[in-house]
N, C-alpha and C positions, 0 to 999 in steps of 0.2 A: 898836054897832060899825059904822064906814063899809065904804064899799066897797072902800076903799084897803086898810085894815086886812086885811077878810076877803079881799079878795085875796090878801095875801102870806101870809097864814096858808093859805090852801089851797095856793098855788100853790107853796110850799116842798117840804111833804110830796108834793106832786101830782108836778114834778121826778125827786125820788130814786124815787117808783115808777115813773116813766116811764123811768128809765136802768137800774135795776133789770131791768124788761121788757125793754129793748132787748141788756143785756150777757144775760139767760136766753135771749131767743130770737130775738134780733137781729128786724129792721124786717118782716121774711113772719111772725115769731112773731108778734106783734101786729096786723097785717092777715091773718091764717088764723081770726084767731076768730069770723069771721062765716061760717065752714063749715060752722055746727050751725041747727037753727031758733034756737036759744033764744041762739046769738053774732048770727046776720044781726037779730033784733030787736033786741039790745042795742042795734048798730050802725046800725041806723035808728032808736032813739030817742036814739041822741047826736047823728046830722045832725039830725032837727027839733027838740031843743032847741037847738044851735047858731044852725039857721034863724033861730028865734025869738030867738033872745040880738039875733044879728046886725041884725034889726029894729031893736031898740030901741040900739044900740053906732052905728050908720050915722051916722042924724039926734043922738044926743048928739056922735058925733064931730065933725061938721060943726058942730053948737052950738058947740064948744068951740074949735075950728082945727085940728084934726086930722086927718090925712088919713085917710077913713074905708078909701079902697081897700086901704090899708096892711095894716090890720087885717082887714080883707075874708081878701085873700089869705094872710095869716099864718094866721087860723083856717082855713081852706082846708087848708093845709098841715100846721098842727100842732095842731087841733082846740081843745079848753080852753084850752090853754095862752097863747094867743095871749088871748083875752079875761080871763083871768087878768094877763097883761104889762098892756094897754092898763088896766084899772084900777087896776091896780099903781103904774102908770107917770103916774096922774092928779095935776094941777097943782091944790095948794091944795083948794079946796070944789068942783073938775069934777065928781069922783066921786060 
């Protein structure tokens, strides 16, 4: 399976539970759960996997023409979902 594929296969399901979460406990429901020890480390080990994705999405994006800040800033803001788009969204054999 490529990366384009597994992308849209997570990122569909990934989606409905991300509106799901938002319509249970709207945008503070989902930023509140790093108020336990065991939510604040979830939530720092999704920024340093992020981090890490981000490395390697930078220098591909730029291989490819793609504006890497774009995607910078999107995963910034919408976490997974944004590196889920950007492979999603890959042209032919980028992915």
């Amino acid at each position: 399976m490529n990366r384009r594929t597994l992308s849209l296969v997570l990122l569909l399901p990934f989606l409905g539970l991300t509106a799901w979460a938002l319509m249970n406990g709207g945008i503070m429901g989902i930023l509140n759960t790093y108020q336990t020890p065991g939510g604040a480390q979830v939530f720092v080990d999704l920024i340093i996997s992020l981090i890490l994705l981000l490395t390697f999405l930078v220098p591909h994006a730029r291989a490819h023409n793609r504006n890497p800040w774009l995607w910078v800033a999107l995963t910034l803001g919408l976490g997974s979902i944004a590196p889920l788009l950007y492979f999603a969204t890959a042209r032919g054999g980028e992915a």
